[in-house]
C-alpha positions in Angstrom: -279.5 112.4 -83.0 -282.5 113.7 -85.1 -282.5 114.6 -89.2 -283.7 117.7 -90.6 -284.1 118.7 -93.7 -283.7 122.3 -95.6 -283.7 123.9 -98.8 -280.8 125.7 -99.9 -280.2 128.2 -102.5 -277.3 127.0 -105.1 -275.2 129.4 -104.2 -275.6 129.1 -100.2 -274.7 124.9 -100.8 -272.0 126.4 -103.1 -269.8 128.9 -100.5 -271.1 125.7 -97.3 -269.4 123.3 -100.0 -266.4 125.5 -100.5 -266.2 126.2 -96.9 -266.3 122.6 -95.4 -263.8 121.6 -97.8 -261.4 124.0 -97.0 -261.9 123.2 -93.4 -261.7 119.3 -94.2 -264.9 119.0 -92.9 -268.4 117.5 -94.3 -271.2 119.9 -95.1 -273.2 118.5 -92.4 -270.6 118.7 -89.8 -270.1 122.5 -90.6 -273.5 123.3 -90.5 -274.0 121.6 -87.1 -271.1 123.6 -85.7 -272.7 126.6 -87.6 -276.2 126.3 -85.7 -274.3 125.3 -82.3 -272.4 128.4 -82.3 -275.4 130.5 -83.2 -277.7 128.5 -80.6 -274.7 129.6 -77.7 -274.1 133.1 -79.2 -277.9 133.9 -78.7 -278.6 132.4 -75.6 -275.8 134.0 -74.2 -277.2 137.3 -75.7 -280.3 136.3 -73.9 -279.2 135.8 -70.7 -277.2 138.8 -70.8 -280.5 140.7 -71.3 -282.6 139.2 -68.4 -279.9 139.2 -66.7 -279.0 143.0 -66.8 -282.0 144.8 -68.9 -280.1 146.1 -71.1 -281.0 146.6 -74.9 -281.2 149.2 -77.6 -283.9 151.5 -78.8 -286.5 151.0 -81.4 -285.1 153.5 -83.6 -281.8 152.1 -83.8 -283.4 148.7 -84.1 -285.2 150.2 -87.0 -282.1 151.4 -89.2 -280.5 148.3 -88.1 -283.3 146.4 -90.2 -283.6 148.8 -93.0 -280.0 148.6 -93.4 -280.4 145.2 -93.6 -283.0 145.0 -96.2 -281.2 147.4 -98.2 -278.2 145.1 -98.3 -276.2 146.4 -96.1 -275.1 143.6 -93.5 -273.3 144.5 -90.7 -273.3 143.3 -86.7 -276.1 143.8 -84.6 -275.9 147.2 -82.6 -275.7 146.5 -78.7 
């Protein structure tokens, strides 16, 4: 197993902290479950897509990101 090193902001450390402690878990152990449910969830998503073509529109792609840089998160559109 490899180490890797990030930089955090304060309060990101602060809510990982929070949240590992509450699930009686390390920090590191909950971000390596984090990134190995994100690595499945998006290769999944990828094979999906090569396997049927589907995907969304530039212009819906587009508000999705604006929203997004505007603050407002909310789920991918599919």
């Amino acid at each position: 197993m490899q180490t890797i090193s990030i930089k955090l902001p304060d309060e990101t450390l602060h809510r990982l902290n929070t949240l590992a402690k509450q699930n009686r878990n390390t920090v590191e152990g909950l971000v390596e479950t984090l990134l190995e449910d994100y690595a499945d969830s998006d290769e999944a998503r990828l094979a999906e897509y090569e396997r049927t073509g589907h995907g969304i529109s530039h212009e819906i792609a587009m508000a999705w990101l604006q929203d997004l840089a505007e603050g407002q998160y909310r789920s991918c559109p599919t």
